[in-house]
C-alpha positions in Angstrom: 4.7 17.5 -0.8 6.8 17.0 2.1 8.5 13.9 0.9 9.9 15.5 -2.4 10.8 18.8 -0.1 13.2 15.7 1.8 14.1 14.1 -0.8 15.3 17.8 -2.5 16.9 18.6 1.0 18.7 15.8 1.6 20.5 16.2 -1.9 21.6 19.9 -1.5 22.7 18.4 2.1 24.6 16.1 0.4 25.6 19.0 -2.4 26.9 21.3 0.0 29.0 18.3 1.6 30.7 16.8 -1.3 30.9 19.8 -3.1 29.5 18.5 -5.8 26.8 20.0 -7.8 23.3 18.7 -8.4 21.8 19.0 -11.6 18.1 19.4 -10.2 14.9 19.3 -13.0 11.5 20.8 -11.5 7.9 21.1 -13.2 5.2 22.9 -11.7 2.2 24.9 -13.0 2.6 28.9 -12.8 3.4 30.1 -9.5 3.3 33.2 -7.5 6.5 32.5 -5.4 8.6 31.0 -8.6 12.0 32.3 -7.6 11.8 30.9 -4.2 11.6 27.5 -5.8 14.5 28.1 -7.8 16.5 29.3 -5.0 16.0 26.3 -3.0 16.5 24.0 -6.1 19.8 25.9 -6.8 19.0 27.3 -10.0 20.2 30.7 -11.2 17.6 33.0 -13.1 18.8 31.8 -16.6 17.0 28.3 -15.7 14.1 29.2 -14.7 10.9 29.9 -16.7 8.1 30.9 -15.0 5.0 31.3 -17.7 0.9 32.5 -17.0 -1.5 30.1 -17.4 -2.5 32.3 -21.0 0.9 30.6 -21.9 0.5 27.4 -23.3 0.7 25.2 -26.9 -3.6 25.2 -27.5 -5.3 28.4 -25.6 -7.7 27.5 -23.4 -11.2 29.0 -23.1 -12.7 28.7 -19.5 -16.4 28.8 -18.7 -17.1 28.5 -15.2 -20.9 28.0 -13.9 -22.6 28.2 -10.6 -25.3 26.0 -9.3 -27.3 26.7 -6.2 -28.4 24.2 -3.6 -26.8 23.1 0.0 -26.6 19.6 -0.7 -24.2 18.0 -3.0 -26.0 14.7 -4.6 -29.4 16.9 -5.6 -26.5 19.6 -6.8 -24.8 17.2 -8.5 -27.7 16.2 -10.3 -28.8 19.1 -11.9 -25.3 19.6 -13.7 -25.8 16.7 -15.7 -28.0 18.7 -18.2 -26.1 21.1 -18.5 -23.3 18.6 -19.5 -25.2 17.7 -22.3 -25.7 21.0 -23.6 -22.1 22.1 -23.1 -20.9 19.2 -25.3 -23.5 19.7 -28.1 -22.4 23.2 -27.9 -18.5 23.0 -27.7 -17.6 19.7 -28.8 -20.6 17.7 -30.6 -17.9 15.8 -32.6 -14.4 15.9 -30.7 -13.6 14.0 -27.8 -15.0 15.0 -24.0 -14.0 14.2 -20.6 -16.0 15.0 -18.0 -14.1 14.9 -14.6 -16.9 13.6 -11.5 -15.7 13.2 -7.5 -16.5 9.6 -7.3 -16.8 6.5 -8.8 -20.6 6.4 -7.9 -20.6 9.5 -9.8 -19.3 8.3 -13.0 -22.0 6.0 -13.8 -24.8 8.3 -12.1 -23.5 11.1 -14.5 -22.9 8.8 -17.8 -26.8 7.4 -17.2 -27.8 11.2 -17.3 -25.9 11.6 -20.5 -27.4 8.3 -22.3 -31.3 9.5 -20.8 -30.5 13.1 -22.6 -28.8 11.5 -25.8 -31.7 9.2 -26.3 -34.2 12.5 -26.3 -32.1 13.4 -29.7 -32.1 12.1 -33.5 -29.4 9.6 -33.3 -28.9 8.3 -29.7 -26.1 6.6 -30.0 -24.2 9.8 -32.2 -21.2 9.4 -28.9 -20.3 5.9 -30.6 -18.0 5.6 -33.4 -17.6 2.0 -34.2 -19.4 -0.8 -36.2 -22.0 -2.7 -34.0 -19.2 -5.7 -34.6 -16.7 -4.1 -33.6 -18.7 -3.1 -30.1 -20.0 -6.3 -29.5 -16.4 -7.6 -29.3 -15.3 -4.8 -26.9 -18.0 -5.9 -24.7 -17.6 -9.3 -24.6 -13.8 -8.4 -22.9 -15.5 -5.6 -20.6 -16.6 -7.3 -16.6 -18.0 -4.3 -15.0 -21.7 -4.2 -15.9 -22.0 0.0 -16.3 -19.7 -0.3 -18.7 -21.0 -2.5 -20.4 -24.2 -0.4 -21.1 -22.2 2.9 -21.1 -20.2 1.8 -24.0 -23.6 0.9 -26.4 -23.9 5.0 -26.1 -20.6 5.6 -27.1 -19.5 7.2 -23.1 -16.7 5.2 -21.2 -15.9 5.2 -17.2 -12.7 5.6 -16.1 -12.0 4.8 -12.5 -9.5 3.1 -9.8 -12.6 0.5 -9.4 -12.1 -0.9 -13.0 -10.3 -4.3 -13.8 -7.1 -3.4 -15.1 -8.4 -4.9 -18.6 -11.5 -2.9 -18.8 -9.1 0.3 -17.6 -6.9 -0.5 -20.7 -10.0 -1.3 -23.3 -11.9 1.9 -22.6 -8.7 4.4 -22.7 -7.4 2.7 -25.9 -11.0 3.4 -27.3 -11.4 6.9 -26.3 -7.7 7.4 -27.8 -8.9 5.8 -31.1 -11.8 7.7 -30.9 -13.9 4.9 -31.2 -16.2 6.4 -28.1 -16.6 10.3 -27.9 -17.5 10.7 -24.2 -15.4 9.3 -20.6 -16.5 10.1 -17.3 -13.6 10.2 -15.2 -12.7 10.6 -11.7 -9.8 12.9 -11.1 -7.1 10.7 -10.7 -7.2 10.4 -14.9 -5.8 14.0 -15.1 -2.4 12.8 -13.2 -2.4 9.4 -14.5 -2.8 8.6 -18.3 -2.2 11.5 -20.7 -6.2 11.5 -22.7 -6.5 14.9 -24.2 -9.7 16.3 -25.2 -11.2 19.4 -27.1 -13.5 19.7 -24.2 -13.1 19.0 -20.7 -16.1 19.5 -17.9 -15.4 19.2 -14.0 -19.2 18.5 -12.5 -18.4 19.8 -9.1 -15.1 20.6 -7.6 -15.7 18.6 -4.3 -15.4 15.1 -2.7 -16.2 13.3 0.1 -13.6 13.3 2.8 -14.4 10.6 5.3 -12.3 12.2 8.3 -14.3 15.4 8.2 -17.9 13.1 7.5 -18.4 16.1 4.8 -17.4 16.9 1.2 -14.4 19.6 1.1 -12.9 21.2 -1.9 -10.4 19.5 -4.2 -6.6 21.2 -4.2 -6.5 24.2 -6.8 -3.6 22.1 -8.4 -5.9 19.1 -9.2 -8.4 21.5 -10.6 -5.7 22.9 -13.1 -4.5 19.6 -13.9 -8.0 18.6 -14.8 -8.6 22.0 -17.0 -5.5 21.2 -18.2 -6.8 17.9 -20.1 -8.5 20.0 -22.4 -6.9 21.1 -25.7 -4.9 18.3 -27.9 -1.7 19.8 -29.5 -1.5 18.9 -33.3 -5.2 18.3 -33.7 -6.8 21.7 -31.3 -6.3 25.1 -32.6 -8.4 25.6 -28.7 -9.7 24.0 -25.9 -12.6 24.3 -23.9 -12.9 23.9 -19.6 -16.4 24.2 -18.7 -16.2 24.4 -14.8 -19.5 23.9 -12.6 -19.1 25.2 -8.9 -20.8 26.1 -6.2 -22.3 29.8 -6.8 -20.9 31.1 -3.7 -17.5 29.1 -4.6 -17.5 30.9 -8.4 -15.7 34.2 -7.9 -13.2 32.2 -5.7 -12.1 30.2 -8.7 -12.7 33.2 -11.3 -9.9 35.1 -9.1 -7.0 31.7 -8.3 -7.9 30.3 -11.8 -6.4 33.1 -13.8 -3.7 34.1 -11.2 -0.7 31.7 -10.4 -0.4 30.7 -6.2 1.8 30.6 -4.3 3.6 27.1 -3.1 3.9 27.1 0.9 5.8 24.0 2.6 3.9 21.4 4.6 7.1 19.7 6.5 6.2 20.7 10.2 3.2 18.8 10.2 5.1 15.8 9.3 8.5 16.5 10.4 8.9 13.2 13.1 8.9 10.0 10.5 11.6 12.4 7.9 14.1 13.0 11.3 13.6 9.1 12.4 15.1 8.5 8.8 17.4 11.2 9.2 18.7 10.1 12.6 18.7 6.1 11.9 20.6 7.5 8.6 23.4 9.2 10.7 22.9 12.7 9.4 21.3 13.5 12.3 23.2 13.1 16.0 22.6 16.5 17.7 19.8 19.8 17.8 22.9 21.5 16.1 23.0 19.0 13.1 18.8 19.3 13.4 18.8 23.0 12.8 21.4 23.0 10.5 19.3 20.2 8.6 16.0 22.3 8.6 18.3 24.9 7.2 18.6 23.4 3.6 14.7 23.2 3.7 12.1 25.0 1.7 10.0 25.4 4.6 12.7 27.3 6.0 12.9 29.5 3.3 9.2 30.1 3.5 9.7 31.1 7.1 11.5 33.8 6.1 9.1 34.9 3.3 5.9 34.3 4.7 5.7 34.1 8.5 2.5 34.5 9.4 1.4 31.5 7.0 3.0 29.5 9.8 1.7 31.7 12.7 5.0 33.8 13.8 4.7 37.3 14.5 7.6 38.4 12.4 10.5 37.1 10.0 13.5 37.6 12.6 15.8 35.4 13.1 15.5 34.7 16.9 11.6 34.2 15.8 12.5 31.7 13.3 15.0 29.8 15.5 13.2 29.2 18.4 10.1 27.9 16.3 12.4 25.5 14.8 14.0 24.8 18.2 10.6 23.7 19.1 9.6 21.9 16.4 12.9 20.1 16.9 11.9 19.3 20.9 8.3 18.5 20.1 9.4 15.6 17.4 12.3 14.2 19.7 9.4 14.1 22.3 7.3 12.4 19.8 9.9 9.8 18.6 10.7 9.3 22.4 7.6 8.2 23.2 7.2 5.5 20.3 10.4 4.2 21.4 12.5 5.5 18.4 15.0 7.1 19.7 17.1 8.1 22.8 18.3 11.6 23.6 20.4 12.7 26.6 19.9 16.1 28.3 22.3 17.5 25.8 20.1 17.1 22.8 22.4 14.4 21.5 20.2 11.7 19.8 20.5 8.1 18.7 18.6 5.6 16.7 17.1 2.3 19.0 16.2 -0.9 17.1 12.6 0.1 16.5 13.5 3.3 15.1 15.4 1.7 12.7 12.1 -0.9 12.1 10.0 2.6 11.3 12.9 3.7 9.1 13.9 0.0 7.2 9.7 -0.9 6.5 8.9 3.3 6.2 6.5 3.0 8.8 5.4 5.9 10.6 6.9 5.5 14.5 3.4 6.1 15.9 2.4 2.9 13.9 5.4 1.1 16.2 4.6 2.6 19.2 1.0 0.9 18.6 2.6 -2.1 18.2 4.5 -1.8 21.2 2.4 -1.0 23.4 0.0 -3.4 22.2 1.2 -6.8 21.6 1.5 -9.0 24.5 2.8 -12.7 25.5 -0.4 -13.7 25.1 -1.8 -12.1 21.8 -4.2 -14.2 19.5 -4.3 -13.9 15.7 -7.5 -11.5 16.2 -5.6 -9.6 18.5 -2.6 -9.1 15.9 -5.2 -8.6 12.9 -6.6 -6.0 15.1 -3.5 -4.5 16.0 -2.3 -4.3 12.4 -5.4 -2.5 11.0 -5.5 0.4 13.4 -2.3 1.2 12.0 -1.6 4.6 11.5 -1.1 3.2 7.5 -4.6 2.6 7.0 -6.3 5.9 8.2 -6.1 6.8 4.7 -7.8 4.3 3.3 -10.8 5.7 1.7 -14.3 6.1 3.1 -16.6 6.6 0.7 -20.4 8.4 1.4 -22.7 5.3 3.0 -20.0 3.0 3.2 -20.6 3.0 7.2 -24.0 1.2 5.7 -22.2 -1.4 3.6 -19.5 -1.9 6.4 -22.7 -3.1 8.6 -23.5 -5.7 5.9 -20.3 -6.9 5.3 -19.8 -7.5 8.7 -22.8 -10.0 9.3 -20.9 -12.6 7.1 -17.5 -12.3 8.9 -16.2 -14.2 11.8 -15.0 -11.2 13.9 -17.0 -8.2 15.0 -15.5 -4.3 14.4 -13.6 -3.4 17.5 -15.9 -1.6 19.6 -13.9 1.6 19.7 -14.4 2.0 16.1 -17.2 3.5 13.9 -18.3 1.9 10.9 -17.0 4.6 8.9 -13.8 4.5 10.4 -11.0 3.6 7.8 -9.1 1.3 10.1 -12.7 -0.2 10.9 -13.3 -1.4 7.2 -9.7 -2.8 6.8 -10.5 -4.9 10.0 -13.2 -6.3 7.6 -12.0 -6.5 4.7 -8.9 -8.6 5.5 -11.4 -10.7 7.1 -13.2 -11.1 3.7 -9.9 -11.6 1.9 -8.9 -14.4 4.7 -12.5 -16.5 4.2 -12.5 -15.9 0.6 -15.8 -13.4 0.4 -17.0 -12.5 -2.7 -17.2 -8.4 -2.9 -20.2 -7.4 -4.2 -19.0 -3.5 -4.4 -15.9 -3.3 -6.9 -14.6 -0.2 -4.9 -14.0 -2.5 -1.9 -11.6 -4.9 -4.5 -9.4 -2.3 -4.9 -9.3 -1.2 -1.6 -8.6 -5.0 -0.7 -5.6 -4.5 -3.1 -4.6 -1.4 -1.0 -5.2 -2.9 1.8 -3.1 -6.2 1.4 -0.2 -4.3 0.1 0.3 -2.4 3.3 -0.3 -5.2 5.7 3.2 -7.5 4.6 5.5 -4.6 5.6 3.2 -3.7 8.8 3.2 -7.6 9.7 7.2 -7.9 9.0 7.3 -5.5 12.1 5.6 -6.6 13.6 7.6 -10.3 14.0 10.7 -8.3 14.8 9.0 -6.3 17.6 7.9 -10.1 19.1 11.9 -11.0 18.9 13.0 -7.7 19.8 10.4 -8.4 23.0 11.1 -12.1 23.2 7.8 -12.8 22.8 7.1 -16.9 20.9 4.1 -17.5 20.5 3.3 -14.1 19.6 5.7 -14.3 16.8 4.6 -17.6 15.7 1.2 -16.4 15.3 2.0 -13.1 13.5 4.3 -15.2 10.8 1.1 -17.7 10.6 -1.2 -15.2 9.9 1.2 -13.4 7.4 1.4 -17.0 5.6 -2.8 -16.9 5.5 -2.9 -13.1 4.2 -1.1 -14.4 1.4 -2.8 -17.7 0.8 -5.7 -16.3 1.2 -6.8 -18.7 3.9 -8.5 -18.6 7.7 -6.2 -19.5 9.9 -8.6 -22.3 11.5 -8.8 -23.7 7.9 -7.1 -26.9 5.8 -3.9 -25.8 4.7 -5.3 -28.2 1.5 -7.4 -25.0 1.0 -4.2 -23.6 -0.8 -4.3 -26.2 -3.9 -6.1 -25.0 -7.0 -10.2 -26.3 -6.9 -10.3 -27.6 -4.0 -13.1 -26.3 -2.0 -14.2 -27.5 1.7 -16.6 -29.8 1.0 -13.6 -32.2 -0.7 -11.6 -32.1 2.4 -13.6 -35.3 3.7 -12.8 -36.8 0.0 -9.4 -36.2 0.5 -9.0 -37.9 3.9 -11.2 -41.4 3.1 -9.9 -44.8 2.7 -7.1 -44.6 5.0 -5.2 -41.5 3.4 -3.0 -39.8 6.2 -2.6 -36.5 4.5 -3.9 -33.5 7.3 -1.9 -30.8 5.8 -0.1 -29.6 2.7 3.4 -30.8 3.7 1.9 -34.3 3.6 1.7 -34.2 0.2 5.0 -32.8 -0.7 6.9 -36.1 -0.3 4.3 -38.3 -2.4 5.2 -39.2 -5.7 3.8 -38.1 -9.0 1.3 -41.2 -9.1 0.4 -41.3 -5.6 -0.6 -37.9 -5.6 -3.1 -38.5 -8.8 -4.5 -41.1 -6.9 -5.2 -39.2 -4.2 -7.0 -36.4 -5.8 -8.5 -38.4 -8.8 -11.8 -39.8 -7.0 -12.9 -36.1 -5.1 -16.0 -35.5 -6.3 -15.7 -32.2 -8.5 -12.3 -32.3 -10.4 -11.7 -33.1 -13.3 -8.3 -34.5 -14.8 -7.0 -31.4 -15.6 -7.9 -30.0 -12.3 -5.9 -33.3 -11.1 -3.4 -32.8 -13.1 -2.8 -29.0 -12.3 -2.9 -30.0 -8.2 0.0 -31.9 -9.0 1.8 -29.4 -10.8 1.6 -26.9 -7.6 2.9 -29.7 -5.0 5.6 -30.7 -7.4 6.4 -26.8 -6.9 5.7 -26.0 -3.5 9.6 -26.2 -1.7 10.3 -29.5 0.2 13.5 -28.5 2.6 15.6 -31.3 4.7 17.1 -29.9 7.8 19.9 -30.9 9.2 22.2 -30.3 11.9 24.8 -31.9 14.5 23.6 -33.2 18.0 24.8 -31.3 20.9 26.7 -34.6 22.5 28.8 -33.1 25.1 27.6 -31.1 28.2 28.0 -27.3 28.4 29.0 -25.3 31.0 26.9 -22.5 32.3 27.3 -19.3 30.2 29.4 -21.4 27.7 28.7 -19.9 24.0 28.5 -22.4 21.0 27.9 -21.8 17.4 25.0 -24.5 16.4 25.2 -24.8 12.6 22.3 -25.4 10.7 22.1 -26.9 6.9 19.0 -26.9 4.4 18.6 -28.6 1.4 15.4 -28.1 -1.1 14.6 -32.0 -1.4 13.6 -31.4 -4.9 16.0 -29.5 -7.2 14.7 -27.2 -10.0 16.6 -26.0 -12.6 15.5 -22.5 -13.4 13.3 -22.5 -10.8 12.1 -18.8 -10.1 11.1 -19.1 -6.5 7.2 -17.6 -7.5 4.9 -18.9 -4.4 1.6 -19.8 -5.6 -1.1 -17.6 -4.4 -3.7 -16.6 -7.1 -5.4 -14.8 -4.6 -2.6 -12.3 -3.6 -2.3 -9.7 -6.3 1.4 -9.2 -6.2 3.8 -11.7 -6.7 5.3 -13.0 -3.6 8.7 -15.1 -3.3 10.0 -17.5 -1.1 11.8 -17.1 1.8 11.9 -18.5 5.4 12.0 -17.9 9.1 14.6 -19.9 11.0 13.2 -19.5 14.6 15.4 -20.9 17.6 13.2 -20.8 21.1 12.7 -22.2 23.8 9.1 -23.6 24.4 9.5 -23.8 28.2 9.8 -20.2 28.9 7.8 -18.8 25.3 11.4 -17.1 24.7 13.1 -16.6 21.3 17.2 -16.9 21.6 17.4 -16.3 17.8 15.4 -15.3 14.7 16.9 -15.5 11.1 15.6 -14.9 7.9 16.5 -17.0 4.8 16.6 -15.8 1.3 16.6 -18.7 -1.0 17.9 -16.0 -3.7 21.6 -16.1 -3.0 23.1 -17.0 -6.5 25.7 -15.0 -8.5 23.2 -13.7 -10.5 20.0 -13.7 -8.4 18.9 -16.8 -8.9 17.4 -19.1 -6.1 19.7 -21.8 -4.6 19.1 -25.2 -3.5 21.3 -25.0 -0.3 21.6 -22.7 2.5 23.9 -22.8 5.8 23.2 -20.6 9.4 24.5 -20.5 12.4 22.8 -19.7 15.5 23.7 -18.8 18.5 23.6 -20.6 21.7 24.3 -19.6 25.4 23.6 -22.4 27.9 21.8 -21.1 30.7 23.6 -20.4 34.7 21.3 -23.3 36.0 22.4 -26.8 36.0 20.0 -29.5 34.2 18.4 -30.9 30.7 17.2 -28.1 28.5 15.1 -28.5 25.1 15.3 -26.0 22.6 13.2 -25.7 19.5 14.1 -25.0 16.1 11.7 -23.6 14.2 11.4 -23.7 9.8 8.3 -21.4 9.0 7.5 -20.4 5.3 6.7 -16.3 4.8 4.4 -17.8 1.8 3.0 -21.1 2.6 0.8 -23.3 5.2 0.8 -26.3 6.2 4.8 -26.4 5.4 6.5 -25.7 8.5 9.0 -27.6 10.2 10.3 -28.0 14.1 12.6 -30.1 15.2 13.9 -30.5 19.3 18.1 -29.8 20.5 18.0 -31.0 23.8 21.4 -30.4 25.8 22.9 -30.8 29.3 24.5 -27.8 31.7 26.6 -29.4 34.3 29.1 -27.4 36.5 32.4 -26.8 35.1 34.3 -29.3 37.6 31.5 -31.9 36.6 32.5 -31.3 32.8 36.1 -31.4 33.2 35.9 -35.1 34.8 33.8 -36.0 32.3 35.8 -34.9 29.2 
């Protein structure tokens, strides 16, 4: 909602100051309030089409039941019955979804189905395939519920599914090889599945910030209804919609009328004018208010006050509501350290509002981090840090979870933070990054793919993170937050062999590894041993095979070997004096069409490599300079085999020997990382002069 309502903004903004038109496409079911859209979207009245929900390719013919009871499993329950007999009796041939709030309910709901099927002649009348054909569909299938769903002709269809078994069971409802798939709702915006008959069992779900089941949007319900009917095969489709009965004349009345669309923008207003500010469109209240002026919820102000609490539609009304919205985000943004603003109203971007705005970060997710991290900060402390961030509290808490949470957390290392519940959302990403890190196998499939959610917010939130440690001088810190970034992607405790990593090799081979004399503690050891060496390493461990030899080998020879290089500092400095300190790398082993892919099969995105070139100064846990290396610097994208920086070095006022530190750390591997010492001499300027 509020991101498109930018996104639209920001292009009539950009309209109105080119003067050039934008050609502006939008789709929406029937609304109440359809000209106000087009207004906003720029689109005169011959463009825009506003049609009743009557209006559409296949009618539609709506049944909606009422079921009584307080409680929503027993509730849920006794619709499944009546699911049977609405499919015998609308569609005993054609193909049926039947929309459920919850993955739990999909398989709850499809056992229901197969328990009233089997009552009937032919049990199994939902399949449509030869038992050959089904026992090579199973064979490909890995969740078990499917499995035994499928033998009764009913698929499920949720975000919990392999990818795979996703594809299989959509491909053989589209064949019509199965008649019946349970579905949660995100199937009606995702893959188009028509069916002659749609049934939404309940138009709640659990919503783990209220600890209580709440009502889906209206839209979501009309997306689902609007599932049922297939154009060139449907002269009609059938909805057969169970509610609540005190819920049922609610959705008789808002099922056959269009609503209207309100904006949501205030309530999120602070992240959208960091962007705008760091940007540049935004440098003053005037540019603010003109800014809000190009948005729909400004529109709406107009329209419908009192939908956003003002008395009246006047115009002094409207502008001082949006002159405090305005004050109460600066305010906001202030105090996560995003911006500055003088007693003019004249605002300006600092470095961490341009970290919110460059990783799209909310600003209360950096003003954690600032006010959290310290000098001192362990790898627990950062891991705890990055999981309250504001990023995860949508992570999805399903009903009981607070119960499996408990579990899950007897076989991890680190305890939940005390301040957090069980069924806290930033609670079971504490835990489940923990189970990623150790390797724990999930016994709940829901919590894989909330590991994959998980995982892919924590490598922008940890990339902040680093830059708030430079931005706040702060070594050790930053060392720690690149090493645990490096085990998130490996896959790997941070207390744990960085031999770990190789393909096969479990713990109990470490030992293996290190008898008869062979010096190899980390992965980097193994990077400069030759082909044969390395099989002879590997070849006696108890447990792997030749192949499994012979694929280790493969991944060293791939894992980037870099020589650094770089010229002595021979003379003495002079306090204050500035000097450019050049440093050279060169990958050790050359690859042609080498695509820079880090190996980590446990990470499920791809991940490429890169580097961290850290100078700091041990002494004093400062950093002078942090630079990050992108191997990919080719005319055409491809990786090099070379790269040159130069850092930066001011000698400091006091005379004396100084070390420095130069720092190599891989984004994607352990046990890789380089350091090297520049030690130097500041002398007084009269000192240096006789010298020279």
């Amino acid at each position: 909602g509020p991101i498109l309502e930018v996104i639209v903004s920001r292009m009539n903004y950009i309209s109105y100051q080119t003067e050039n038109k934008v050609r502006i496409v939008g789709l929406s079911t029937a609304l109440a309030n359809a000209q106000d859209l087009a207004d906003w979207l720029c689109i005169d009245k011959g463009g825009l089409f506003n049609f009743s929900h009557s209006v559409r390719p296949v009618p539609l013919e709506i049944h909606i039941e009422g079921f009584s009871g307080r409680h929503y499993c027993p509730r849920m329950a006794t619709m499944n019955k009546p699911t049977f007999i609405n499919i015998m009796r609308h569609s005993p041939i054609k193909p049926v979804i039947v929309f459920v709030s919850s993955r739990r309910q999909t398989r709850l709901t499809a056992q229901d189905l197969i328990a009233y099927s089997c009552l009937t002649e032919n049990p199994h009348h939902f399949l449509r395939m030869t038992e050959e054909e089904l026992q090579i569909n199973l064979s490909q299938i890995k969740d078990n519920s499917m499995k035994s769903t499928l033998t009764f002709g009913i698929g499920l269809h949720h975000a919990g599914l392999t990818e795979s078994d996703r594809k299989i069971v959509e491909l053989l409802f589209l064949q019509q090889k199965i008649q019946v798939l349970v579905a949660t709702s995100t199937l009606a915006w995702g893959v188009n599945l028509p069916a002659h008959l749609v049934v939404i069992k309940g138009t709640e779900f659990y919503d783990a910030k209220t600890k209580g089941y709440v009502d889906f949007p209206i839209t979501d319900v009309l997306q689902m209804m609007g599932r049922a009917g297939r154009p060139q095969f449907d002269d009609s489709g059938v909805a057969c919609i169970f509610v609540q009965d005190s819920k049922k004349n609610f959705y008789k009345k808002f099922l056959y009328e269009p609503f209207p669309v309100e904006s949501s923008l205030h309530m999120q207003l602070e992240n959208h004018f960091n962007a705008e500010i760091v940007a540049g469109t935004i440098k003053s209240k005037e540019e603010a208010m003109k800014y809000l002026s190009y948005t729909y919820l400004y529109r709406r102000l107009h329209q419908n006050p009192a939908y956003y609490e003002l008395k009246d539609a006047e115009f002094k009304t409207i502008d001082d509501y949006l002159s405090k919205l305005f004050e109460k985000s600066m305010k906001e943004l202030s105090l996560s350290y995003c911006i500055n603003m003088d007693d003019d109203f004249n605002v300006e971007p600092t470095s961490l509002g341009r970290l919110a705005s460059y990783y799209y970060l909310s600003h209360k997710t950096i003003r954690l981090v600032r006010d959290h991290i310290k000098n001192d900060s362990t790898i627990r402390d950062i891991l705890g840090i990055l999981c309250n961030s504001v990023e995860y509290s949508e992570l999805p808490v399903r009903h009981n979870e607070d119960l499996q949470n408990q579990d899950l957390e007897k076989e991890l290392p680190w305890s939940v933070q005390s301040h957090h519940p069980y069924d806290s959302p930033h609670a079971k990403a504490f835990l489940l990054l923990q189970a990623h890190l150790i390797g724990t196998k999930l016994a709940i499939a829901d919590y894989v793919t909330d590991t994959f959610s998980v995982l892919d917010q924590a490598i922008r939130i940890l990339q902040s993170i680093i830059d708030i440690t430079v931005e706040n001088n702060m070594l050790t810190t930053c060392l720690h937050t690149m090493s645990l970034l490096q085990c998130i992607k490996q896959s790997c405790w941070p207390e744990n062999s960085s031999l770990l990593n190789l393909p096969g090799i479990e713990d109990h081979m470490i030992s293996s590894i290190l008898h008869e004399g062979n010096v190899v503690a980390c992965l980097g050891e193994l990077l400069d041993l030759s082909g044969e060496e390395l099989f002879k390493i590997f070849k006696n461990v108890n447990g792997l095979s030749e192949p499994d030899v012979e694929k280790i080998c493969k991944v060293v020879n791939n894992i980037p070997l870099m020589d650094v290089s770089f010229h002595k500092i021979n003379h003495a400095l002079t306090p204050k004096e500035e000097l450019n300190f050049v440093v050279s790398l060169k990958r050790v082993k050359k690859f042609s069409g080498y695509d820079g892919k880090v190996y980590a099969p446990r990470f499920p995105k791809p991940q490429y490599e890169s580097w961290w070139l850290v100078f700091g100064d041990k002494s004093n846990d400062s950093i002078i300079e942090m630079k990050r290396i992108n191997m990919r610097n080719g005319p055409f994208g491809e990786f090099s085999n070379e790269h040159t920086s130069k850092l930066k070095l001011t000698a400091p006022e006091r005379e004396g020997k100084y070390q420095y530190t130069i720092f190599l750390i891989s984004d994607g591997y352990l046990g890789i990382d380089q350091q090297y010492d520049v030690e130097f001499h500041v002398k007084d300027v009269k000192v240096v002069k006789e010298m020279n």
